[in-house]
FIFI-319914 format. One line per field, with one value per residue (C-alpha): y, z, x; residue in one letter; residue number from 1. Coordinates in steps of 0.25 Angstrom, whole numbers, m for minus. Each point is the difference from the previous one (the first is absolute). Example, Ala and Ser with C-alpha at 12.3 -4.5 7.8 and 13.67 -1.06 7.14 Angstrom:
BEGIN
c2: c(m18_14);
c3: c(31_m2);
c1: c(49_6);
aa: c(A_S);
i: c(1_2);
//
This chain:
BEGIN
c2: c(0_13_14_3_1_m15_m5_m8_13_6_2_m10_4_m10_4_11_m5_4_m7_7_m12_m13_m9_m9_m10_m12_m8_m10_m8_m1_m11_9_4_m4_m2_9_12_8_4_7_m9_3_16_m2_m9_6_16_m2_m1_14_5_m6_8_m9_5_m11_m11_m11_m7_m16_m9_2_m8_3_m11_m8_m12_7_0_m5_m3_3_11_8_14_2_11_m10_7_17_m4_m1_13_9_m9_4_14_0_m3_7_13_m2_m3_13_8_m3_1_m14_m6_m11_m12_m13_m14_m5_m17_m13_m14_m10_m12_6_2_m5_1_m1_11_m3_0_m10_m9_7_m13_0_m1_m12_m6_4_14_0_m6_8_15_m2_2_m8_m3_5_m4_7_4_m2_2_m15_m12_m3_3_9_m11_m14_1_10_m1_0_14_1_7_12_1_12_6_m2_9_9_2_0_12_8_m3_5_13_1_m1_11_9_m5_4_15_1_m3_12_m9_6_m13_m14_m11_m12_m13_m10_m5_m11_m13_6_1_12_m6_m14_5_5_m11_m12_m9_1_3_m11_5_m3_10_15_5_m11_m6_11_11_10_m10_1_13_3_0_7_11_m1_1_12_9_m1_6_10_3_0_10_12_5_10_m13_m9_m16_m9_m16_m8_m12_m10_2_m16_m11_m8_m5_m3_m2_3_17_7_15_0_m2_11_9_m2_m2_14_7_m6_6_17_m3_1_11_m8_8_m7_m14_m6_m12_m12_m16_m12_m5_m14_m12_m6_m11_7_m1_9_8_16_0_11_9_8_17_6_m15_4_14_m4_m4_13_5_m9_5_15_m1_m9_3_14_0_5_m11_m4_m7_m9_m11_4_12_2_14_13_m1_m10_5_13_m9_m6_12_6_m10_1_m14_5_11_m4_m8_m9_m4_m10_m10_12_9_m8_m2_16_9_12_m6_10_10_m5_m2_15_1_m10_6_14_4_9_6_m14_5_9_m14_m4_4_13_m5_m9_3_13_m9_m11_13_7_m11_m4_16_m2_m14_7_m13_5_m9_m3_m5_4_10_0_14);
c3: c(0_m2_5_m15_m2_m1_m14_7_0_m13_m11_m11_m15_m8_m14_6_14_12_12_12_7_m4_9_m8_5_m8_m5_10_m2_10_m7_4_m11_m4_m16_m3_8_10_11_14_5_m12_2_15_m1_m11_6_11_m9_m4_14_3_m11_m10_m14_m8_5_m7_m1_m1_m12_m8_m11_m16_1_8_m3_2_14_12_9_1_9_m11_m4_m14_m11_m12_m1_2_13_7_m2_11_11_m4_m3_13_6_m11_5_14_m3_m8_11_9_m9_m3_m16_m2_m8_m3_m5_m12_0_m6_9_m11_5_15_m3_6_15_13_11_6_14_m7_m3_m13_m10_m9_2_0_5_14_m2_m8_10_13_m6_m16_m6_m13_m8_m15_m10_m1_m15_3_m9_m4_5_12_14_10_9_4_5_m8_m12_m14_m6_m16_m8_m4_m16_m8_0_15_1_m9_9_11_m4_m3_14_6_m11_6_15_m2_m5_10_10_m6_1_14_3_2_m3_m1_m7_4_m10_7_m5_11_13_m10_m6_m15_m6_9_m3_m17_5_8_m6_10_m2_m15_m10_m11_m14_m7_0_15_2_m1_2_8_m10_m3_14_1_m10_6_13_m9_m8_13_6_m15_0_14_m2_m12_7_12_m2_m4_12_10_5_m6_11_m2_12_m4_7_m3_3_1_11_1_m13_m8_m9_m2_3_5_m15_m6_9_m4_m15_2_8_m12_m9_10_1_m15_m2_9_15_12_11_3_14_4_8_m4_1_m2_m7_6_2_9_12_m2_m13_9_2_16_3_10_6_0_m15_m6_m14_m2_m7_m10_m1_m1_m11_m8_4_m6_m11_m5_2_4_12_10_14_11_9_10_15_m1_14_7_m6_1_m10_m9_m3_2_m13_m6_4_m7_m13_m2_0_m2_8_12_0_16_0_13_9_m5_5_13_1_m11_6_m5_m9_8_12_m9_m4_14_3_m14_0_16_5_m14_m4_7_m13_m9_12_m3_8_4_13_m4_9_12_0_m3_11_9_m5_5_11_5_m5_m12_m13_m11_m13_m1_12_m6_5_1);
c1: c(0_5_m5_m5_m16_m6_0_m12_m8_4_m11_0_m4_m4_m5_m11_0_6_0_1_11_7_m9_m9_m10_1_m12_m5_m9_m12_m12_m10_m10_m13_m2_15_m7_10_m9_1_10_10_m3_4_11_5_m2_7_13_m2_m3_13_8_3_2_m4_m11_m4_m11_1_0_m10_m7_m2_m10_m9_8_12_m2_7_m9_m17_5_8_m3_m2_0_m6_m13_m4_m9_15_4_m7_4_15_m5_m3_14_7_m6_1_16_0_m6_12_11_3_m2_m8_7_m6_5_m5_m1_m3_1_4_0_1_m16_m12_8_m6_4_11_m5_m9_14_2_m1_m8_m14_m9_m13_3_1_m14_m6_4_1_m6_14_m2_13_1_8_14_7_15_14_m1_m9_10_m6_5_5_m3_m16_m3_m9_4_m1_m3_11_m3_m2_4_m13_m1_13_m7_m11_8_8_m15_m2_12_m2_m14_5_9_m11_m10_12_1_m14_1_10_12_13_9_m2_10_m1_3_10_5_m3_m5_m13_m3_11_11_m4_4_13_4_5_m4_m13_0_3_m8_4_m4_3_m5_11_15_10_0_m6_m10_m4_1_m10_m11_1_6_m13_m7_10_m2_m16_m2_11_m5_m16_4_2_14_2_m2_10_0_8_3_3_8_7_13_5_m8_7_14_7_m12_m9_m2_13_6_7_m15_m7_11_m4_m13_2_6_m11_m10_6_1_m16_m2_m1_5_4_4_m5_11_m5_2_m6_m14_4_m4_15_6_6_13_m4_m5_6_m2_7_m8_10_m3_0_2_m5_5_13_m10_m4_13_3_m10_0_14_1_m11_m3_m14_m4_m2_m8_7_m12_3_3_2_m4_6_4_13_3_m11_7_15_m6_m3_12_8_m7_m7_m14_m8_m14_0_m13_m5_m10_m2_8_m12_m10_8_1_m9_8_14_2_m2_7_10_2_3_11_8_m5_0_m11_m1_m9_m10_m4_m4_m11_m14_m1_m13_7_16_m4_m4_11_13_m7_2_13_6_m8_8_13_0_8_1_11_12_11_10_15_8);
aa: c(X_X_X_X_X_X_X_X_X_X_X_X_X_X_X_X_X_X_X_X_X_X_X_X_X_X_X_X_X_X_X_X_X_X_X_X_X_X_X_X_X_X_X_X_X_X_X_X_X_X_X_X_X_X_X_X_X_X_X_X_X_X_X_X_X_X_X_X_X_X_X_X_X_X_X_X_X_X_X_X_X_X_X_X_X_X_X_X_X_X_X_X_X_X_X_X_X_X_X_X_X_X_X_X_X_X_X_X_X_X_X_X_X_X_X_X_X_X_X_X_X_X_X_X_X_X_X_X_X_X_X_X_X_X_X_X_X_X_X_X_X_X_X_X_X_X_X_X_X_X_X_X_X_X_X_X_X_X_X_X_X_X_X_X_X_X_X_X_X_X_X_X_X_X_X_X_X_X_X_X_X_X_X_X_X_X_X_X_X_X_X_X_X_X_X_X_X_X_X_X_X_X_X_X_X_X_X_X_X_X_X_X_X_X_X_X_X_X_X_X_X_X_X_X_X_X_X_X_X_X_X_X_X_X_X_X_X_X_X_X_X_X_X_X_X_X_X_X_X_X_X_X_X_X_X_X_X_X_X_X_X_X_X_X_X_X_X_X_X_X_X_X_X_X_X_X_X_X_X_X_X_X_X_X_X_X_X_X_X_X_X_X_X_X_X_X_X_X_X_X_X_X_X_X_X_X_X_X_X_X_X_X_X_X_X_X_X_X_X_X_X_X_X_X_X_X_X_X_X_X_X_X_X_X_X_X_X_X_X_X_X_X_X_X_X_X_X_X_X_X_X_X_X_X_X_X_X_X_X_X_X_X_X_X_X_X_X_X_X_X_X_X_X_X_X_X_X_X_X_X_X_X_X_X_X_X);
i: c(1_2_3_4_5_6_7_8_9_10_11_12_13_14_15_16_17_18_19_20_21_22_23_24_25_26_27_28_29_30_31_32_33_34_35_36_37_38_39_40_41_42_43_44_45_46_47_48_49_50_51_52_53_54_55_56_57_58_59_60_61_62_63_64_65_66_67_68_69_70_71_72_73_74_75_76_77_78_79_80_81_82_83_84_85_86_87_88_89_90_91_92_93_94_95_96_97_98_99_100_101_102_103_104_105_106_107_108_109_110_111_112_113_114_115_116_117_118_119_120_121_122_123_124_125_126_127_128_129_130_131_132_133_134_135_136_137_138_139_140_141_142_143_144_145_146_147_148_149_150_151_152_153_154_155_156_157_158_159_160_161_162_163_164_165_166_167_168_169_170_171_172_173_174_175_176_177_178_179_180_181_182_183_184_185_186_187_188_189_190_191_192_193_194_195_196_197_198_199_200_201_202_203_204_205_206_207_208_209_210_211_212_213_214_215_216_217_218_219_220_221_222_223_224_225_226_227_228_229_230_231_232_233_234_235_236_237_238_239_240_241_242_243_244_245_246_247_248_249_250_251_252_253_254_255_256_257_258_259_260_261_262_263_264_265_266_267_268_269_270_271_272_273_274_275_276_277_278_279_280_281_282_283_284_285_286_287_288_289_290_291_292_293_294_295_296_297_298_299_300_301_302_303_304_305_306_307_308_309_310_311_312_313_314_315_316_317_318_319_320_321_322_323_324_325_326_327_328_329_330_331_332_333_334_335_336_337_338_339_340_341_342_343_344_345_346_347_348_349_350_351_352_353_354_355_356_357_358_359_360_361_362_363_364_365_366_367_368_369_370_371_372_373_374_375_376_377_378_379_380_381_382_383_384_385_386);
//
């Protein structure tokens, strides 16, 4: 840390964006819709990011389609009745200085999922009998199922990857209806654009498939139609998982190609987490220490030129802007710590900023809480030596 101003509390333009601070609040799923509709629970849990001070706050995974959901309790954007619900949230976000970003998804063969406080399998007789959660059929990148269990998708045809890109296109226009300022295509954690890209999953002959530009093509395809769908002064983001596992499969060397491939049609940003593949365990990337994905993040802010999002505890200030400072990322996503603390983004300004964090709280209960820090003599920020 230095005794310069936070780069966690600097503005951040993107095309004709600002945000007002670094601290992004990643997608996170919650399974909590009825019929794809974000509702009052979304509004609150989602509010309270901006209250916080976030800059950015996402809402969760979102589906293009009904069959492209996770889970019955997925929100959607696959038809124009979804729109208010994140009309709703979107301005509530605005009204306290936070954008609004949403993440743009297809299951694949990850469809047609129970909850995953329900076990998070595949559905089956049992969850239609205790909570009316019948399983559908699920379109994957070839016929192979998800994992052993799981039911056998059908590979997608070229006219359902055609349709798939109108609903992705249709998504994104449904999003910029709804006021959002940010779309984050998902190609990452084992559902359908990440399942092209991988080569674990796709064995396809023809060409969505083979070498690594025939797996790229299609995500791209995906990743051009909604850049070219939201408007052009609005940010496009793709979350990738930058390795599969251990020494297989989809590598670092490919994200960076793929992450050249993507600034190359106009995307903005590319948010860095692995995994998703169903691999043996000792495939596995199980490293969970603090920061354990940002040199991927720094891989691609640097090799590829792209602005990029580091994600995966990332759980205090301090090693927020240490990442920052270092030049690996340019957004710091938060996700479970959030829903351990919605204020972390505010309480962060105070740990990195000192006592001059107190102007990113709401001034609608900052006043309270720095009142009663000067009353108890507290001061925050780093120690400075002399």
């Amino acid at each position: 840390m230095t005794d310069e101003a936070p780069l966690l509390w600097s503005p951040l333009t993107i095309r004709g964006l600002t945000l007002r601070n670094r601290v992004m609040i990643s997608p996170m799923a919650m399974y909590s819709a009825a019929d794809g509709r974000a509702d009052d629970f979304h509004l609150v849990h989602l509010g309270r990011f901006a209250l916080g001070s976030a800059g950015l706050v996402f809402a969760e995974a979102t589906a293009v389609s009904e069959q492209g959901r996770i889970t019955h309790g997925c929100v959607g954007l696959w038809h124009d009745d979804q729109i208010p619900g994140f009309r709703r949230i979107a301005d509530f976000l605005h009204r306290f200085g936070a954008a609004a970003g949403i993440q743009l998804c297809h299951s694949g063969h990850k469809g047609s999922s129970q909850r995953p406080w329900h076990g998070g399998g595949p559905l089956g007789p049992a969850d239609l009998e205790a909570r009316g959660e019948a399983p559908w059929p699920s379109l994957g990148v070839t016929e192979t199922p998800f994992g052993t269990g799981w039911p056998q998708p059908r590979q997608a045809t070229a006219a359902d990857l055609d349709r798939l890109v109108a609903d992705f296109a249709e998504a994104a226009r449904r999003a910029d209806a709804a006021g959002l300022d940010v779309i984050e295509v998902h190609c990452a954690h084992g559902y359908m654009l990440h399942s092209f890209l991988s080569p674990v999953s796709n064995t396809r002959t023809d060409g969505y498939g083979g070498d690594l530009a025939g797996r790229m093509r299609f995500p791209l395809r995906v990743a051009a139609a909604v850049r070219a769908a939201f408007p052009a002064e609005k940010p496009v983001f793709v979350r990738v998982s930058a390795v599969d596992g251990v020494d297989v499969g989809w590598t670092m060397e490919d994200t960076i190609v793929f992450a050249k491939a993507l600034k190359a049609i106009g995307i903005d940003a590319v948010d860095c987490s692995t995994g998703g593949m169903m691999l043996a365990r000792q495939q596995m990337l199980i490293s969970r220490s603090p920061g354990f994905q940002v040199p991927f993040a720094a891989g691609v802010r640097r090799e590829a030129g792209i602005a990029s999002i580091a994600v995966g505890l990332i759980r205090d200030a301090t090693h927020a802007e240490e990442i920052l400072q270092a030049g690996d990322a340019d957004l710091i996503a938060i996700a479970r710590e959030a829903l351990v603390d919605p204020n972390w983004a505010a309480e962060a300004a105070l740990r990195t900023a000192g006592d001059g964090g107190w102007q990113q709280w709401p001034e609608r209960f900052g006043w309270w809480l720095m009142r009663r820090a000067r009353q108890q003599g507290e001061s925050f920020g780093p120690k400075k030596t002399s």
